[in-house]
N, C-alpha and C positions, 0 to 999 in steps of 0.2 A: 417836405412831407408834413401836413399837421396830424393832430392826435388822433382824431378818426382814420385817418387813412394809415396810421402806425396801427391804427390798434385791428384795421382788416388786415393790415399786411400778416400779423402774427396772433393771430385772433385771443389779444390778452384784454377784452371787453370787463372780463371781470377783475380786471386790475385798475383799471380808471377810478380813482379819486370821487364820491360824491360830497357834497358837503350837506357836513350838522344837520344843518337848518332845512335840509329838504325831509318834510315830510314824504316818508317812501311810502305806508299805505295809500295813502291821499293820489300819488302821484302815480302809483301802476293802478289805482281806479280810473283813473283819468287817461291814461295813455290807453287803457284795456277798452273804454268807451270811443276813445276816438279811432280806434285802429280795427273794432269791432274783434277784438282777440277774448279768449276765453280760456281760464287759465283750470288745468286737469293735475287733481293733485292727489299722489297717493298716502298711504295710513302711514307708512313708515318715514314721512319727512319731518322736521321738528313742528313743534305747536301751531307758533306764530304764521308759517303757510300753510298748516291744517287750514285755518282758520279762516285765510282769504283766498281760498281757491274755492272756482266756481262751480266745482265739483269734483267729489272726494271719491276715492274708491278702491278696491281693488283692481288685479292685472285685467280680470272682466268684462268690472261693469267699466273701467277705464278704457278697454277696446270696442267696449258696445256704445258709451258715449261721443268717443272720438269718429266710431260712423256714423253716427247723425247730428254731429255738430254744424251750423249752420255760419261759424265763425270764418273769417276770414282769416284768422292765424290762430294756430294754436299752442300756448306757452305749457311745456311739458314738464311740471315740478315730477321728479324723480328718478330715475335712472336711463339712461343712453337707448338700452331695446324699446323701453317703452316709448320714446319719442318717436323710435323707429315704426313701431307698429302704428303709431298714431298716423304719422306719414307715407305707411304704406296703405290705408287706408283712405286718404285724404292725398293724394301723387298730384293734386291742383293748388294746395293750401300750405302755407308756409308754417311748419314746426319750428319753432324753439325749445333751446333748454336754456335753465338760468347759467351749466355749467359742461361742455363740452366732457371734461375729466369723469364726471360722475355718471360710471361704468357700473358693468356687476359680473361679482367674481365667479358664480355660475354659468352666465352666459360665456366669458372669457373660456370657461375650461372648455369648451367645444369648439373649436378653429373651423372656419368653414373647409378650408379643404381637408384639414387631418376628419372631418365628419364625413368628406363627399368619398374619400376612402374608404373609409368605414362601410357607409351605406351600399356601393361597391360590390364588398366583399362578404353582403349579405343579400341574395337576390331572395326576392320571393317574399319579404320584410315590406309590412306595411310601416311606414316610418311617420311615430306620432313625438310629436317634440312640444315639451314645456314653453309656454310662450317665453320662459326667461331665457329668450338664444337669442344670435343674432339673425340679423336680414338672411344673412346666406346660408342660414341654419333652415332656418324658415322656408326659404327656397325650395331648397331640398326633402321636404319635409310633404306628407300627405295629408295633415293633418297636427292644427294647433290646439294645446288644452292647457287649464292652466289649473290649479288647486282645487277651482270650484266643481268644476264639470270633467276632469281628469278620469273619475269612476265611471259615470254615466257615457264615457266618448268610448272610452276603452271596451266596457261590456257590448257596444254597440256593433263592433266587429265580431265575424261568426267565432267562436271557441277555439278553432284548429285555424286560424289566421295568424301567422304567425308575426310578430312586431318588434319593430325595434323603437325603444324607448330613450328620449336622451331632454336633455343634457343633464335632466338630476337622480342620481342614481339612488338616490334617498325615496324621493316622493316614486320612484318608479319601484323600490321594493315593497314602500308600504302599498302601492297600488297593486301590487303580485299578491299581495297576502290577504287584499283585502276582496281583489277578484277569483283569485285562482288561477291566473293568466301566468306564466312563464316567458314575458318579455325579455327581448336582450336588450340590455343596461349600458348607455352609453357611461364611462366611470368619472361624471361630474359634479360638484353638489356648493353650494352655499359656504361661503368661510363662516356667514354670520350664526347659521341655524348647523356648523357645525362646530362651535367653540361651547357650545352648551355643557357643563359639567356634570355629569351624571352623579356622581360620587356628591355633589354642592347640594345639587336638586332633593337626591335623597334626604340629606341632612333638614333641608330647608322643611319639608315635608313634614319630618318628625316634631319638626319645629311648630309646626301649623298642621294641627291632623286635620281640624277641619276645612282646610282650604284645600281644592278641586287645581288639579296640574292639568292646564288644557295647553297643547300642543301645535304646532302647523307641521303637514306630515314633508318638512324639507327637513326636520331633525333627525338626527341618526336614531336607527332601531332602539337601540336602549334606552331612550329618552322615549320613546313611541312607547315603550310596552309598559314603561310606570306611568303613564296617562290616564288620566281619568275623561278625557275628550280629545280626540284630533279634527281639526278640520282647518279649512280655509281661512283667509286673515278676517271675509266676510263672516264665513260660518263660525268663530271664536269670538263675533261681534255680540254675534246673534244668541248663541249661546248665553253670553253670563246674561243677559236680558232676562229669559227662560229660567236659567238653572235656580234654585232653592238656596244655595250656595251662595255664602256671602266675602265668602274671601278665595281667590283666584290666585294659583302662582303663575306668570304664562311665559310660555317657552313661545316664542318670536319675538320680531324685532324691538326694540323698546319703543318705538313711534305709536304703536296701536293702542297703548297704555293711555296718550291723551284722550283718544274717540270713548275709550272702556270710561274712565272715570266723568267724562260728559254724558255717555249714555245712561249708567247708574253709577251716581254720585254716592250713592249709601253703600258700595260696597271698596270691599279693599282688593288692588290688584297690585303683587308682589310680582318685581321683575325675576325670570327663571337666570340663576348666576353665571357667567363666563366662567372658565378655565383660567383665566385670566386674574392672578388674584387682587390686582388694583382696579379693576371693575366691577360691579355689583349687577352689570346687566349687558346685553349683545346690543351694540349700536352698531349699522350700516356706514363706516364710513366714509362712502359715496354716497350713500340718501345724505347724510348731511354738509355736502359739501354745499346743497343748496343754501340760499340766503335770500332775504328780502332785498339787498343790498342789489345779487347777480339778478333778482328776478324782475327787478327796477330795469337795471340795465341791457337786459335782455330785451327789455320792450320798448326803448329808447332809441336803442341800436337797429333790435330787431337782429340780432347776432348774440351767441351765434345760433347757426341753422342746419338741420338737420338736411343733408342732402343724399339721396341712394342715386343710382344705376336706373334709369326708364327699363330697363329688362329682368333687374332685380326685382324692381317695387312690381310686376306685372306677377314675376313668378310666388314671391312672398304673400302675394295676398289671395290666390287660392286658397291653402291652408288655413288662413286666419277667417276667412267667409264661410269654410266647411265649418269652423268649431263656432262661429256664430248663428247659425244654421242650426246645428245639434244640439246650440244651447237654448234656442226657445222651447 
């Protein structure tokens, strides 16, 4: 058996050897032209694939991209669902990821069948789910929201509609508080937007009176309510743009830190600290299992590849076409 066929056998693509002397940007330009691929890349991966992806975004404008891409393959810098939705979206068009392992622990906490129990044993439940789940979450699911459009989806069901919210039980409380709505709470939420240290934050704050704590609402309550802004990874872009404010502390992942100091260079953005006391800041680590290295090899290979169920990808992508629908 030679290397390629060892490395389908056990799909360890990202284990393969490149040498030195290969220029990698140079070379997934070239592999990306000749295969007409087009690489979707989100805020939370490190710099260097901020940088060369064909398009940057949130879980959003990442899903509103991925339907009208006109690419022949699409290479999925970021985590495991979101290729999925890329591909459920696209059930003709071959998805990639640089790295099959780079999952998310949010999606994880809701197992499709311990949900389709769930759901079950709630009849009458309109069921709206965080795009961070999986395919069979998704499935199951009436309806997909994700940070940005999560307020505006939710308010759009009548008042005495009753719903069930999942997999983040964070963004579904700040969404209770922020609508009035009394959703039941699938009980899932982010390891990274929940290692935030409250007690750090404070501290950091007194440290920095003039600097504005903006938030992503996947943080726990008590990080929400010392906020001076919550919103989406988009909407906390957009913000320091706007805001008067010239020093930021920001409670999300530390990827978005690069976009923030390339949009306004003149301001200061302080990572919001871990729990963790030999860290200074919350990294995903699954977003960076990515590398130029896997995302070379991924489009060499073209492995590996995001594969679903013909009956899944049909039921999955209701869902995600309703919240693209209600997001224009």
């Amino acid at each position: 058996m030679d290397t390629y066929s060892k490395l389908i056998a056990n799909r360890g693509f990202v284990d393969l050897p490149v040498s030195a002397e290969i220029d990698l940007i140079s070379e997934i330009q070239r592999l990306k032209r000749e295969k007409n691929a087009v690489i979707l890349g989100h805020y939370y991966i490190v710099p260097e694939l901020q940088d060369i992806a064909d398009f940057l975004g949130d879980s959003l404008a990442l899903a509103q991209q991925a339907a009208k891409t006109q690419a022949d393959i699409i290479l999925f810098v970021g985590v495991h669902f979101m290729a999925e939705t890329a591909k459920i979206l696209n059930p003709d068009k071959k998805v990639l990821v640089p790295d099959m392992k780079a999952g998310c622990s949010l999606a994880d906490s809701a197992p499709g069948p311990d949900f389709e129990s769930f759901v079950r044993l709630h009849p009458n439940h309109v069921v709206v789910s965080y795009i961070n789940c999986s395919a069979e979450v998704k499935a199951l699911s009436d309806v997909i929201v994700t940070s940005s459009n999560a307020k505006k989806i939710v308010e759009s069901f009548p008042e005495n509609q009753k719903i069930i919210f999942a997999p983040d039980k964070n963004l579904g409380n700040y969404l209770n508080s922020v609508t009035g709505r009394e959703m039941l709470l699938w009980d899932g939420a982010c390891m990274v937007h929940e290692k935030f240290s409250l007690e750090k934050i404070i501290e950091l704050k007194q440290n920095h009176p003039e600097a504005e704590l903006i938030a992503h609402p996947e943080c726990e309550r008590p990080v929400l309510m010392v906020s001076d802004y919550i919103g989406s990874t988009t909407a906390l872009l957009n913000y320091i743009s706007v805001s008067k404010s010239q020093k930021f502390i920001v409670a999300t992942e530390s990827g978005i830190l690069h976009q923030m100091k390339l949009n306004t260079p003149e301001k200061i953005f302080i990572p919001a600290p871990s729990v963790d006391a030999t860290c200074g800041c919350n990294d995903c680590s699954f977003m960076k299992l990515n590398s130029l290295k896997k995302l070379y090899l991924a489009l060499l290979y073209e492995q590996p590849e995001i594969i679903l169920d013909e009956a899944l990808l049909a039921k999955a992508k209701v869902p995600i076409l309703k919240m693209l629908e209600l997001s224009q």
